[in-house]
C-alpha positions as a LaTeX table, in Angstrom:
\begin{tabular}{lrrr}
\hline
Residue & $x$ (\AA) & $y$ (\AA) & $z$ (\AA) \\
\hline
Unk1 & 13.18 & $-29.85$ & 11.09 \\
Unk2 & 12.20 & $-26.67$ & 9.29 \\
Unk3 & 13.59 & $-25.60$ & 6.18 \\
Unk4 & 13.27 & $-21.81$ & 5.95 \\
Unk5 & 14.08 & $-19.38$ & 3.20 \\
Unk6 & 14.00 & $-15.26$ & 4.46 \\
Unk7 & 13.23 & $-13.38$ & 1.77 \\
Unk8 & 14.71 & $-10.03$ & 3.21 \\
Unk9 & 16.75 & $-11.58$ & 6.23 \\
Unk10 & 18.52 & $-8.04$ & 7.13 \\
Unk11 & 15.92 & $-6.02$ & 7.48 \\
Unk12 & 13.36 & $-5.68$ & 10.91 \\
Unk13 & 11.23 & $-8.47$ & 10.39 \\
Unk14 & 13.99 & $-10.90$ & 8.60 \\
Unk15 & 16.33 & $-10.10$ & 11.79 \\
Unk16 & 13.44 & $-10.41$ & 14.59 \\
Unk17 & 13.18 & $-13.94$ & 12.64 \\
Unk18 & 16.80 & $-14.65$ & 12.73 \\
Unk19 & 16.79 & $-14.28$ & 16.32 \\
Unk20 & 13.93 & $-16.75$ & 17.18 \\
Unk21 & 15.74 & $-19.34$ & 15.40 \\
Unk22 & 18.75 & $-18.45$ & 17.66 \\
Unk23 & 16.66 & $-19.19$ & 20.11 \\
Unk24 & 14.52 & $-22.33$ & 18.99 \\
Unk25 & 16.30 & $-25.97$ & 20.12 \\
Unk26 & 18.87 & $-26.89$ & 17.84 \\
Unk27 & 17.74 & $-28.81$ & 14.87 \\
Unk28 & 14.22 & $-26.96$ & 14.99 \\
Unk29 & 15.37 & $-24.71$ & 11.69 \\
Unk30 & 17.33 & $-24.88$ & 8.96 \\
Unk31 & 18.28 & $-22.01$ & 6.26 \\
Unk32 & 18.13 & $-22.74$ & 2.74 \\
Unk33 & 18.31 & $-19.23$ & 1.56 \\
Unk34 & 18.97 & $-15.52$ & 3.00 \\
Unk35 & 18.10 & $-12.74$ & 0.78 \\
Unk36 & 18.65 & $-9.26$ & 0.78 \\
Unk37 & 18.52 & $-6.13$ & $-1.40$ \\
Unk38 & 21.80 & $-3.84$ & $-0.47$ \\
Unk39 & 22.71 & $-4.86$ & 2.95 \\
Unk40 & 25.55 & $-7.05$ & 1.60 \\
Unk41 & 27.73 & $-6.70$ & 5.01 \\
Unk42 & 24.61 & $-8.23$ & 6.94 \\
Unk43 & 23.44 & $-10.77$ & 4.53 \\
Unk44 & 27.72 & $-11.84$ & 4.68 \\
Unk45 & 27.44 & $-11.62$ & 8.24 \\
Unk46 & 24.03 & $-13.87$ & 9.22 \\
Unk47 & 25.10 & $-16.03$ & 6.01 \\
Unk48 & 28.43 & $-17.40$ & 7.71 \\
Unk49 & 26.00 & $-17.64$ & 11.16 \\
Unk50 & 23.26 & $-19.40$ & 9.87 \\
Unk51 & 24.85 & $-21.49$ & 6.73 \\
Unk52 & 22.17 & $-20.96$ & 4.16 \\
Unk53 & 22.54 & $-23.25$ & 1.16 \\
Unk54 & 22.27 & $-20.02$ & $-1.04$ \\
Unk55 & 22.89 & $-16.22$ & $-0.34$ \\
Unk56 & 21.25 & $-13.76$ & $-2.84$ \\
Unk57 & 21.75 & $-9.90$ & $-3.06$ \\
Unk58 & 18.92 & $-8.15$ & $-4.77$ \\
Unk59 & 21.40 & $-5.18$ & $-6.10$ \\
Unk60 & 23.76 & $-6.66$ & $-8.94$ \\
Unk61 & 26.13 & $-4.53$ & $-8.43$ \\
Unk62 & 27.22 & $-5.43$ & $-5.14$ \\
Unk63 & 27.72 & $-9.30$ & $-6.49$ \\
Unk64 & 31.40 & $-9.26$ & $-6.09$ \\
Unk65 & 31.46 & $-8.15$ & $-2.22$ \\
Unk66 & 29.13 & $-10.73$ & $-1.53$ \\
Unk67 & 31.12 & $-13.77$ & $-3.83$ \\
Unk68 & 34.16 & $-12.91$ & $-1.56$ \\
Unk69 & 32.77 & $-12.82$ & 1.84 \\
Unk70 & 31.57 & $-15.82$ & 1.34 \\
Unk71 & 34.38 & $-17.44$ & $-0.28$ \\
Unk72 & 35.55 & $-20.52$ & 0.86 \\
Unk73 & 32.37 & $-20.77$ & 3.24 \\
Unk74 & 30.60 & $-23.49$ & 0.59 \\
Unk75 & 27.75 & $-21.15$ & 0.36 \\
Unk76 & 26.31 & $-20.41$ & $-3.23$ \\
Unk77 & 25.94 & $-16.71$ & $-3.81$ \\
Unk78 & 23.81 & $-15.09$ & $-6.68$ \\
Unk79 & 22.38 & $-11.41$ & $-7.34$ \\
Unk80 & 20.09 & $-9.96$ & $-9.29$ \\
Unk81 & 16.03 & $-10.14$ & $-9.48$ \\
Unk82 & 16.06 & $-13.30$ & $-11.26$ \\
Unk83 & 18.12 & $-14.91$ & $-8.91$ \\
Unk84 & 15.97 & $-13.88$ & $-5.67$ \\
Unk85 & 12.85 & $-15.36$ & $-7.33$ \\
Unk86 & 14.93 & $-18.78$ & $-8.06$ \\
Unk87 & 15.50 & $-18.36$ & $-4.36$ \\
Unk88 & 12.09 & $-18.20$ & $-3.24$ \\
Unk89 & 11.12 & $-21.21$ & $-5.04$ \\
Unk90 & 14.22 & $-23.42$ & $-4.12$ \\
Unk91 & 12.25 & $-27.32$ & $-3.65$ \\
Unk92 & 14.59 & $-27.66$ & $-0.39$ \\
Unk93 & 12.18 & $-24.54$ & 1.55 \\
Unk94 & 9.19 & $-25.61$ & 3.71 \\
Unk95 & 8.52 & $-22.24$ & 4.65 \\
Unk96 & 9.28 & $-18.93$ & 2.41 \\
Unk97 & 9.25 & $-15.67$ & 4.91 \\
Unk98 & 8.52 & $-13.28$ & 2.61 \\
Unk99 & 9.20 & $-9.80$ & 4.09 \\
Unk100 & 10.19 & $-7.48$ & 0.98 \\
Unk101 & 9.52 & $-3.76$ & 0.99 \\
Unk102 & 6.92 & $-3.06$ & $-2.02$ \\
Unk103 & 6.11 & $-4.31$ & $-5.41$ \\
Unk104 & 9.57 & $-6.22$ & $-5.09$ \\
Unk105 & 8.11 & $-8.80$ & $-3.57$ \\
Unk106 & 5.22 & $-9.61$ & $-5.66$ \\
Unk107 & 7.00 & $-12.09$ & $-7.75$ \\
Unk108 & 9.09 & $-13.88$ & $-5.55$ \\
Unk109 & 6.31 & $-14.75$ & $-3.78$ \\
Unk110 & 4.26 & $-15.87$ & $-6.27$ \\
Unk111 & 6.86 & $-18.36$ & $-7.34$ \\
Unk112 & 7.39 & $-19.78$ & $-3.25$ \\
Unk113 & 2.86 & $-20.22$ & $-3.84$ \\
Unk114 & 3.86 & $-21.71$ & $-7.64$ \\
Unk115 & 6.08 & $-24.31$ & $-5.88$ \\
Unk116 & 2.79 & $-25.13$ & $-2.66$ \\
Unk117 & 4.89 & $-23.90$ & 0.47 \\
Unk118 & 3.97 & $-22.27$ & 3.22 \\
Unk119 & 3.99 & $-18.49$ & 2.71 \\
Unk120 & 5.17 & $-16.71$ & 6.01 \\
Unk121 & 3.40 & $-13.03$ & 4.70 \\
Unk122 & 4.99 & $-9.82$ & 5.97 \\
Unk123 & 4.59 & $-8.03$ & 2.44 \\
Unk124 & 1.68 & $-5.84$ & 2.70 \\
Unk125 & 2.14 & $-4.87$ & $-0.61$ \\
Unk126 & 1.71 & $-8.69$ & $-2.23$ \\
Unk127 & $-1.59$ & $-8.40$ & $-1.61$ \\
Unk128 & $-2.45$ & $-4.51$ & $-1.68$ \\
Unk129 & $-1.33$ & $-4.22$ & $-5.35$ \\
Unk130 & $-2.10$ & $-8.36$ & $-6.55$ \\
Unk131 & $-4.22$ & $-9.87$ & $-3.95$ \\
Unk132 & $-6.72$ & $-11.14$ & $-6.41$ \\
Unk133 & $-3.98$ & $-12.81$ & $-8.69$ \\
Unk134 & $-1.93$ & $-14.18$ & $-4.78$ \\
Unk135 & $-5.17$ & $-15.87$ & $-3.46$ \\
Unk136 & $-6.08$ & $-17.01$ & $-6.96$ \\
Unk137 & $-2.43$ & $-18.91$ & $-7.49$ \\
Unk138 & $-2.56$ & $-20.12$ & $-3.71$ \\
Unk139 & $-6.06$ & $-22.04$ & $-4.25$ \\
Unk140 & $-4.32$ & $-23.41$ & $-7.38$ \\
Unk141 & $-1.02$ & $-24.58$ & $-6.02$ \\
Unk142 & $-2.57$ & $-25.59$ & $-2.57$ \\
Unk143 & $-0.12$ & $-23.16$ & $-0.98$ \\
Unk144 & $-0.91$ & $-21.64$ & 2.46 \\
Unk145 & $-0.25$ & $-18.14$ & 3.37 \\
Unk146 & 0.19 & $-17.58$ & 6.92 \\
Unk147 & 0.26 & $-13.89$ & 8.22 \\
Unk148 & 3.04 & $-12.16$ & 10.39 \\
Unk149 & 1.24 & $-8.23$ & 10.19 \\
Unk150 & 0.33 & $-8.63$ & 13.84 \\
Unk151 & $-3.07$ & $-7.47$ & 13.28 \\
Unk152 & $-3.96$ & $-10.43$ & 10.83 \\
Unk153 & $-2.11$ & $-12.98$ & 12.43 \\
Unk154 & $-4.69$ & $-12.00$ & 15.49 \\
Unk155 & $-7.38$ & $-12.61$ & 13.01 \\
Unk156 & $-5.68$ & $-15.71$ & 11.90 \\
Unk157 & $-5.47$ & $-16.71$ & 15.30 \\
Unk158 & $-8.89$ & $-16.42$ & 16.21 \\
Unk159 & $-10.25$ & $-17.93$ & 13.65 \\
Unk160 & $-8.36$ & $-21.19$ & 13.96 \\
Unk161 & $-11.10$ & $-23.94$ & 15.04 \\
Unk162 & $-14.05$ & $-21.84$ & 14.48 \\
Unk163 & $-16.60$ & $-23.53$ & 11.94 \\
Unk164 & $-18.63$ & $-20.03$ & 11.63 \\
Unk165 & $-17.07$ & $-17.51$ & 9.54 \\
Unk166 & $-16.73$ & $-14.07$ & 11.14 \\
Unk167 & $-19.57$ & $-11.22$ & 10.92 \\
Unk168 & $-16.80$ & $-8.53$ & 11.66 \\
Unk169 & $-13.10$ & $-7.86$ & 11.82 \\
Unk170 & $-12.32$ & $-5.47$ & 14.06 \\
Unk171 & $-8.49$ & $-3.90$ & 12.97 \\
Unk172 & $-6.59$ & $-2.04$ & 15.73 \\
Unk173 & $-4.00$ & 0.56 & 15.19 \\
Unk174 & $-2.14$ & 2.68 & 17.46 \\
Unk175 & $-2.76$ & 5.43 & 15.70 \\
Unk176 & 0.95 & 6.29 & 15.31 \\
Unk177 & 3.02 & 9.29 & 16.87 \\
Unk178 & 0.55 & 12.12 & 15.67 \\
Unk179 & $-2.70$ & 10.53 & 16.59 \\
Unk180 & $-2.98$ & 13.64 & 19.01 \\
Unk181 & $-1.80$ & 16.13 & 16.37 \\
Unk182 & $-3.45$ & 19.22 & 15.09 \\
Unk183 & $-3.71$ & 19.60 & 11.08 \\
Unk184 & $-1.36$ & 22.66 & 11.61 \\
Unk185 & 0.69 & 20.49 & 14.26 \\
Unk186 & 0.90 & 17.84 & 11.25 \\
Unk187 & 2.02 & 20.40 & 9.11 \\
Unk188 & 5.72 & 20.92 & 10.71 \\
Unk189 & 6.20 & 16.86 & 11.62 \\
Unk190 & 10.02 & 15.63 & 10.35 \\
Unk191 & 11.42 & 12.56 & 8.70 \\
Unk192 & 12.88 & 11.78 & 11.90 \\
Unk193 & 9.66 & 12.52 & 14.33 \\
Unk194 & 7.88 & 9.84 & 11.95 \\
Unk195 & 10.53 & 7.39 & 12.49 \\
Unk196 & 9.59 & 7.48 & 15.91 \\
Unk197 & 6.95 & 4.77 & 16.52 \\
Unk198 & 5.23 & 4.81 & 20.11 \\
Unk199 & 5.09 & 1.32 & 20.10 \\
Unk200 & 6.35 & $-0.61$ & 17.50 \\
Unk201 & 10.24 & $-1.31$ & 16.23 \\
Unk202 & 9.82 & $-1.48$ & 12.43 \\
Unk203 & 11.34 & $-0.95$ & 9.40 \\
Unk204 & 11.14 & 3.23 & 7.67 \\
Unk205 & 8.76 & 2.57 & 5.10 \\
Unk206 & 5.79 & 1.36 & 7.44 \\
Unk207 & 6.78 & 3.37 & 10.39 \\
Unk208 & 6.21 & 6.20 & 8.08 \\
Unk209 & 2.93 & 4.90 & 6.57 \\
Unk210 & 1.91 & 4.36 & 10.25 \\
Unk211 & 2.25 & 7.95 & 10.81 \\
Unk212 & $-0.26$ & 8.65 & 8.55 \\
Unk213 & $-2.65$ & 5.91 & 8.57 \\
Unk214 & $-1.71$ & 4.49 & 5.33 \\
Unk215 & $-0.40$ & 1.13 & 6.51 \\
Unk216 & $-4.35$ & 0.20 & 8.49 \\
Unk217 & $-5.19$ & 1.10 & 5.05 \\
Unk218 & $-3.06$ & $-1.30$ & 3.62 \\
Unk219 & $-4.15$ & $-4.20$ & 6.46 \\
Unk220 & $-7.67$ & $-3.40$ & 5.26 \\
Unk221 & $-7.10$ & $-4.19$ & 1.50 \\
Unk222 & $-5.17$ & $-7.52$ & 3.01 \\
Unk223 & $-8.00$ & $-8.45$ & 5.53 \\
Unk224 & $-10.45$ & $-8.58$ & 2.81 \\
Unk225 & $-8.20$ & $-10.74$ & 0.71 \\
Unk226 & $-6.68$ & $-12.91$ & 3.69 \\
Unk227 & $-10.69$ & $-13.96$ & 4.98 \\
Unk228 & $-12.23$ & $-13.13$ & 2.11 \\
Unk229 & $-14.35$ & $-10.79$ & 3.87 \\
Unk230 & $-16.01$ & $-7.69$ & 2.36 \\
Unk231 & $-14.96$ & $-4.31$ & 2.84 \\
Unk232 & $-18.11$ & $-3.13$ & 4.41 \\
Unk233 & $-17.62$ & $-5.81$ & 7.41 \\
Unk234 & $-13.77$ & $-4.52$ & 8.50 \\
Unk235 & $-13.97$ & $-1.61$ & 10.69 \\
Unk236 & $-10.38$ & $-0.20$ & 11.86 \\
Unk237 & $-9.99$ & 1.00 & 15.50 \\
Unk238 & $-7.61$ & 3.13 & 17.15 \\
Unk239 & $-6.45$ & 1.43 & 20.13 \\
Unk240 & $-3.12$ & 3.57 & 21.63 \\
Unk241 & $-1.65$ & 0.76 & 23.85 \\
Unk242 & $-0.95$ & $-1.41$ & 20.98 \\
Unk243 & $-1.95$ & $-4.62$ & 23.17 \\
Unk244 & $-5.19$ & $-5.98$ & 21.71 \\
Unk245 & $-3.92$ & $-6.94$ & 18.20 \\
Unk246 & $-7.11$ & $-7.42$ & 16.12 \\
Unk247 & $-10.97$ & $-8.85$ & 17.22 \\
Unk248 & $-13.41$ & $-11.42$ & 15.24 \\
Unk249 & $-17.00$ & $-11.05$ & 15.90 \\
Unk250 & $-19.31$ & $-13.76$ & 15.34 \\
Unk251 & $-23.06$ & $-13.53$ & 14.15 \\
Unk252 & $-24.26$ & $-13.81$ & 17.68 \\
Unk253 & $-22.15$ & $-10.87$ & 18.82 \\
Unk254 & $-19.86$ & $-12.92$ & 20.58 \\
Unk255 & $-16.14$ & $-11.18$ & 20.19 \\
Unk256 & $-12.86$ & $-12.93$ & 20.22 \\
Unk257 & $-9.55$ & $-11.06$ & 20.90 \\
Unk258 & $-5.89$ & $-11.74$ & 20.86 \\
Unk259 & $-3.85$ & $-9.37$ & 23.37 \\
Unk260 & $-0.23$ & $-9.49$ & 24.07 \\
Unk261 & 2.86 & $-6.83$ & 24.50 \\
Unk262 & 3.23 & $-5.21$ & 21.17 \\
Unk263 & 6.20 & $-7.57$ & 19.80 \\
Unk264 & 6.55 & $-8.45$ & 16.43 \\
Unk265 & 8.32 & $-11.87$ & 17.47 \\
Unk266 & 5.09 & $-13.43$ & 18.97 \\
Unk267 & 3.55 & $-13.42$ & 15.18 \\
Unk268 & 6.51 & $-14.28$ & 13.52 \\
Unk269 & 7.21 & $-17.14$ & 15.76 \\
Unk270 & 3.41 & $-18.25$ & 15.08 \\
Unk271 & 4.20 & $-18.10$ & 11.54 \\
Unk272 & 7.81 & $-20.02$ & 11.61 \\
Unk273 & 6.15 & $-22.23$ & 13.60 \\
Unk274 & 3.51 & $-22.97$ & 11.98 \\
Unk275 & 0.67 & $-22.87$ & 15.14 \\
Unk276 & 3.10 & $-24.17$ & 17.48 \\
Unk277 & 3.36 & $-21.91$ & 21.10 \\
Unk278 & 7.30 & $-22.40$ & 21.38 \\
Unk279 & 9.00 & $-21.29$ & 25.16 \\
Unk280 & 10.39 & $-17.91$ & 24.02 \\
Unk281 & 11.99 & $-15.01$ & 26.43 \\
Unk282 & 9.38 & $-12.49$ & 25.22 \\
Unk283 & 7.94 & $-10.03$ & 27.42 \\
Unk284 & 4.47 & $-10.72$ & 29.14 \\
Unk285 & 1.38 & $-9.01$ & 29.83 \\
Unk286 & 1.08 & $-7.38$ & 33.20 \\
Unk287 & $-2.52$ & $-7.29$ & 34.04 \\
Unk288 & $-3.16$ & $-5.80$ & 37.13 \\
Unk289 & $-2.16$ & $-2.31$ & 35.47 \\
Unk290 & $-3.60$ & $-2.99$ & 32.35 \\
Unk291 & $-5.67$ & $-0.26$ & 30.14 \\
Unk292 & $-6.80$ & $-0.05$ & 27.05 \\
Unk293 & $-8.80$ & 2.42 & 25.45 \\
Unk294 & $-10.14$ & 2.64 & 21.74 \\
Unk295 & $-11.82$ & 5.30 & 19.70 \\
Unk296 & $-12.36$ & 6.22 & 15.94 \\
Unk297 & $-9.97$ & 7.04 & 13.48 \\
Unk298 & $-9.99$ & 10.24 & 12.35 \\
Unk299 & $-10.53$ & 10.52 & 8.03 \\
Unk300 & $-9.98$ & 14.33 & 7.78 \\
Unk301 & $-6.86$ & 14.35 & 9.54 \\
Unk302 & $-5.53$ & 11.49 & 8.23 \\
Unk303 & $-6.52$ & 10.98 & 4.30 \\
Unk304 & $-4.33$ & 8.05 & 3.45 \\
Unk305 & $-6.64$ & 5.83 & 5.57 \\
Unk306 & $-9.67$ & 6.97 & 3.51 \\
Unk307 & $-8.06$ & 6.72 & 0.42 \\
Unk308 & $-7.13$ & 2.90 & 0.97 \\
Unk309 & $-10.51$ & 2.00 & 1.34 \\
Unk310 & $-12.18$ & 4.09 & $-1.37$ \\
Unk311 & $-9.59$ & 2.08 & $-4.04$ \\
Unk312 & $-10.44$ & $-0.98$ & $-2.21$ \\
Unk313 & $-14.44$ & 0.13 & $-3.09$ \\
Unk314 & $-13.42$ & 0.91 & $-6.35$ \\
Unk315 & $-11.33$ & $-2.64$ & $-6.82$ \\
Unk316 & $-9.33$ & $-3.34$ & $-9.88$ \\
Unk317 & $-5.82$ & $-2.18$ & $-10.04$ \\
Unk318 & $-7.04$ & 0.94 & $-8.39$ \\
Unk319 & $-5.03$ & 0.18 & $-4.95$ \\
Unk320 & $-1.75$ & $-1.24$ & $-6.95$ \\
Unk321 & $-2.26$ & 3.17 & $-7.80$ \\
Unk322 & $-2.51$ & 4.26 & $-4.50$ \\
Unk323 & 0.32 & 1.52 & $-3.49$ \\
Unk324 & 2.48 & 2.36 & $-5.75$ \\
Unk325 & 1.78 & 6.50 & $-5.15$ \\
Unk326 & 2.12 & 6.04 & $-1.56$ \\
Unk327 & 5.76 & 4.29 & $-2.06$ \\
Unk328 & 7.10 & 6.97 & $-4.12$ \\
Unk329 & 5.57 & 10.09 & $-1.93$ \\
Unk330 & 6.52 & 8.48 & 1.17 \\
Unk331 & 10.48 & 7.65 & 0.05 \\
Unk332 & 10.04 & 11.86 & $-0.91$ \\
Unk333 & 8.76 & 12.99 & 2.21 \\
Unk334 & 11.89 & 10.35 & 4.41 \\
Unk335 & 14.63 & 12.64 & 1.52 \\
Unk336 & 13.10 & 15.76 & 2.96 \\
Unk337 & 11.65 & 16.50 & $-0.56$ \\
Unk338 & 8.14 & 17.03 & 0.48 \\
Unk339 & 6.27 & 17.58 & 3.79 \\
Unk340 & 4.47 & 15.21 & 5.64 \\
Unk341 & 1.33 & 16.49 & 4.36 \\
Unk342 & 2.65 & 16.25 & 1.12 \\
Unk343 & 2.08 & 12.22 & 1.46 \\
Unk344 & $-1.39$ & 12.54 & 1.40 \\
Unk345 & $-1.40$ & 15.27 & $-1.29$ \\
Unk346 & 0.61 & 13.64 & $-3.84$ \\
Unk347 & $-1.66$ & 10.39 & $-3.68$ \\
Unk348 & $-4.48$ & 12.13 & $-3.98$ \\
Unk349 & $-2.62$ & 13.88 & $-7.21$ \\
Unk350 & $-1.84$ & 10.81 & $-8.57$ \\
Unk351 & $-5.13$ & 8.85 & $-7.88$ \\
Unk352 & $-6.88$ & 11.64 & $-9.57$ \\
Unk353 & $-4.32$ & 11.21 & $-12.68$ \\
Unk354 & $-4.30$ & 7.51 & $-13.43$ \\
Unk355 & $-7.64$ & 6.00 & $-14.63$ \\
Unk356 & $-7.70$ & 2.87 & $-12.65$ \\
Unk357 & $-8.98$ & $-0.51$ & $-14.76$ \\
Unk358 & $-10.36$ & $-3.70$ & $-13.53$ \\
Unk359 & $-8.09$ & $-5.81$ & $-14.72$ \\
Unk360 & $-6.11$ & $-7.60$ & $-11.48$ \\
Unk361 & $-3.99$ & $-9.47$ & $-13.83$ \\
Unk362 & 0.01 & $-9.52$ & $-12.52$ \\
Unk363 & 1.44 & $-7.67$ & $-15.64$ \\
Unk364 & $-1.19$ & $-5.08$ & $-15.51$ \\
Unk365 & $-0.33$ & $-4.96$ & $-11.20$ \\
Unk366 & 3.76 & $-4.76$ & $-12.55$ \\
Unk367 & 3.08 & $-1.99$ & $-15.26$ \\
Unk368 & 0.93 & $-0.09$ & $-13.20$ \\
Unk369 & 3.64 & $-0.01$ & $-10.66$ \\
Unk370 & 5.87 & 1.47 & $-13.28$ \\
Unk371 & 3.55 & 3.99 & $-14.40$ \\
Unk372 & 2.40 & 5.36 & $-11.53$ \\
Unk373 & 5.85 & 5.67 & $-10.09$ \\
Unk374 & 5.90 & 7.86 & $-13.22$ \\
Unk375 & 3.48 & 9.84 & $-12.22$ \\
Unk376 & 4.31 & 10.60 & $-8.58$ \\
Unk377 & 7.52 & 11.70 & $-9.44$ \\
Unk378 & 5.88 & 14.01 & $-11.86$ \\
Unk379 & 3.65 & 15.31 & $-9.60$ \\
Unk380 & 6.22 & 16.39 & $-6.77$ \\
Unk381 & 8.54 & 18.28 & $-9.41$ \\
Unk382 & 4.95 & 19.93 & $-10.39$ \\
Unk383 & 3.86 & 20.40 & $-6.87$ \\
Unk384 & 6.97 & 21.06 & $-5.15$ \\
Unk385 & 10.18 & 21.99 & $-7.06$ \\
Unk386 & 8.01 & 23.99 & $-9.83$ \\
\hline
\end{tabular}
């Protein structure tokens, strides 16, 4: 049996999860803790399904609605930031499924690597802002990280076996729901036309930073810490259909691919399952109508790409900046604060702003999140409410 703690159990991924162990054989799972940060009437809900040994709400302030739905149930309850790291190191977990939205999840899973589990990693922004300090502590504590991003765990994936390293990764992204767009097309694009996703169901934040190319920029900054793999051998492709995940090529030129319908459940259940090809009802290739294209991302009309790897170049706490710039600009642009454009513009602002330094230590990654959030908020009541 496998004892699983879901760091974020109500949102896209933590759900998708959820529903492969409804799935899996009885016995195959256990839940030792749900988490999640205001969706108290969910995390009540799956918490009475699934009969976690703990139930933690991230927002304090919501402790009381959570105590009494789950009164009576035998289910411990706790809230508060301090509480969901406890959580993520709990000695009864085998596998911590870490899928927190931003900085948040930094330290929470840094204590699940402290304690040697099995890290289940659909945080991009673990190892954007502190991948240095997360691969350092997971050598040290003998802790393996396992990806669920769908492009890495392709990587992962085709890696497993091979006893010569890769030459080349080979990223794919769809290219999002304005890969077709015009600069002054881009210009007029909504909150709720970047919520649209072509091909993927996933949560706002990274259906937003899909939109503009932000999240491949974000996979490229985790590639290079996942493989260890510098940034001048990752090359990101635009592939629409969404079907060839990610590619590994070897020093004799010899590519390897993984390909499937674009569903986040076949990389989770890699991940839960650690390697394991469980029977699922997920959908299937169908391959005598088959096509897939790929071409080039484009860097002028979408910046955020460009910017992720020019603070990967630069190294340091320089992409904790653009991280943490992105998160605040991006929450604007989903309030109708700014326009879409105005992503791009207020990380460039704020990159230009904050001197980055080389330390990669994790209270340098934590204050720089603080400060820059500073910043960004400055800079759209400069740019835009002036």
């Amino acid at each position: 049996m496998k004892k699983l703690t879901i760091l974020g159990a109500t949102g896209s991924i933590g759900t998708q999860a959820l529903d492969i162990v409804r799935e899996s054989t009885e016995g195959t799972f256990s839940l030792v803790a749900l988490t999640a940060c205001h969706n108290v009437a969910s995390l009540i809900s799956l918490s009475l399904e699934f009969r976690p040994l703990v139930a933690v709400i991230a927002d304090e302030s919501l402790y009381s609605v959570l105590k009494d739905g789950l009164a009576g149930s035998g289910i411990r309850t706790a809230a508060g930031r301090e509480a969901l790291i406890e959580a993520a190191g709990m000695e009864e977990a085998d596998i911590v499924l870490s899928t927190l939205v931003g900085s948040a999840g930094i330290l929470p899973t840094l204590k699940a690597i402290e304690k040697g589990k099995t890290i289940a990693l659909a945080n991009k922004e673990v190892l954007v802002a502190a991948g240095v300090s997360v691969m350092e502590a997971a050598r040290k504590y003998n802790a393996r990280i396992v990806p669920v991003d769908s492009e890495h765990s392709a990587i992962y994936q085709c890696l497993v076996g091979e006893p010569t390293p890769p030459a080349k990764l080979l990223l794919t992204a769809s290219g999002g729901p304005f890969r077709a767009h015009s600069e002054e097309q881009l210009q007029s694009v909504t909150p709720q036309q970047a919520l649209v996703h072509p091909r993927w169901k996933m949560g706002p934040k990274v259906t937003i930073d899909s939109s503009t190319l932000a999240n491949k920029g974000f996979e490229v900054i985790e590639a290079h810490h996942l493989f260890a793999i510098p940034p001048s051998k990752i090359q990101v492709v635009i592939h629409p259909e969404s079907i060839v995940h990610s590619m590994v090529e070897f020093r004799d030129g010899q590519v390897k691919a993984l390909l499937s319908p674009p569903d986040m459940r076949y990389p989770i259940s890699y991940a839960l399952y650690d390697g394991i090809r469980p029977t699922l009802s997920l959908p299937t290739l169908d391959w005598i109508n088959l096509s897939l294209h790929f071409e080039s991302p484009d860097l002028n009309r979408f910046p955020m790409l460009r910017m992720a790897l020019e603070a990967l170049r630069v190294g340091g706490n320089t992409p904790a900046i653009f991280n943490a710039a992105d998160a605040v600009a991006v929450q604007a642009f989903a309030n109708g604060e700014i326009p879409f454009l105005g992503i791009a513009n207020v990380t460039a602002r704020v990159m230009e702003l904050v001197p980055g330094v080389s330390s990669t230590d994790i209270d340098t990654i934590l204050a720089t999140d603080l400060s820059v959030t500073e910043v960004a908020q400055s800079v759209i009541r400069n740019l835009y409410h002036a």
